[in-house]
C-alpha positions in Angstrom: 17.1 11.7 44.1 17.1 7.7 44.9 13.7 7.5 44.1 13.9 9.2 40.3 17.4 7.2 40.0 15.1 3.8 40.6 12.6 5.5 38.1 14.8 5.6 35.5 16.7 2.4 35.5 13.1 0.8 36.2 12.1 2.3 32.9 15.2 1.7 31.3 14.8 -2.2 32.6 11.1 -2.3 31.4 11.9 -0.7 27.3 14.5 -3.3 26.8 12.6 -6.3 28.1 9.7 -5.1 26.1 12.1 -4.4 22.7 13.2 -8.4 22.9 9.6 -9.7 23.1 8.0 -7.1 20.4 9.9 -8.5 17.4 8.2 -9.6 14.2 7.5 -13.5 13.1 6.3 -12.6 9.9 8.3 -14.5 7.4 9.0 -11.1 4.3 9.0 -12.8 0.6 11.7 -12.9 -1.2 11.0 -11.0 -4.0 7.9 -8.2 -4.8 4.8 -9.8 -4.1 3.1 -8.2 -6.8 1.1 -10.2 -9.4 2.7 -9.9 -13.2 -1.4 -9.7 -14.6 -4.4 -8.7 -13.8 -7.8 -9.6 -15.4 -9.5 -6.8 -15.4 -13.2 -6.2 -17.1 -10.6 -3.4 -19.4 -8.8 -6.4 -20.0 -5.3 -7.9 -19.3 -3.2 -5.7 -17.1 0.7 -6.2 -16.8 3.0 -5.3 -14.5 6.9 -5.5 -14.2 8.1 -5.2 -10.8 5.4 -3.8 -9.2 5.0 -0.9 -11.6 2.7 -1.0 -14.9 3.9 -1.3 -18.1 3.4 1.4 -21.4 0.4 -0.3 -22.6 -1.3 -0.9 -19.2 -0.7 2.8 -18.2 -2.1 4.0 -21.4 -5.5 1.3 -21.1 -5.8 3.4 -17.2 -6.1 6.6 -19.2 -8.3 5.7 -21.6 -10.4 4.8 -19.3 -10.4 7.2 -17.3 -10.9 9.6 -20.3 -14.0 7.5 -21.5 -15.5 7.4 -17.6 -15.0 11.7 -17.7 -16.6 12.1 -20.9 -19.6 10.2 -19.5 -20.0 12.0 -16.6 -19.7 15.0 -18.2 -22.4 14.0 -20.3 -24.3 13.0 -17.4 -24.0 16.1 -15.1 -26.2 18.6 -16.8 -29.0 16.2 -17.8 -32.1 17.0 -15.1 -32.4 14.1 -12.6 
């Protein structure tokens, strides 16, 4: 019974020396770091906040649109 006692406040001794030495240096920015544009070869996308805005998003699915109609073009030709 001593010995799992000793166990246990070992243990006990060894999680919170290891809890003060494991915390993090990294400085977190202030604010989102999350670029307002993007140059993109579709062009100029923007961002507020991290999230796109209505013109971006609808640029993303026309593109995405154009790049299924080709590969639907593509898929039954013979290789």
């Amino acid at each position: 019974m001593k010995s799992l006692l000793f166990h246990v406040a070992l243990a006990t001794l060894a999680t919170s020396a290891m809890a003060e030495t494991n915390k993090t240096t990294t400085a977190i920015p202030p604010g989102i770091a999350a670029p307002n544009e993007v140059e993109t070869r579709l062009g100029t996308l923007t961002f507020f906040d991290g999230f796109p805005d209505d013109a971006t998003v609808q640029k993303l699915y026309d593109n995405l649109d154009f790049q299924r109609a080709v590969q639907a073009f593509c898929w039954p030709s013979p290789r």
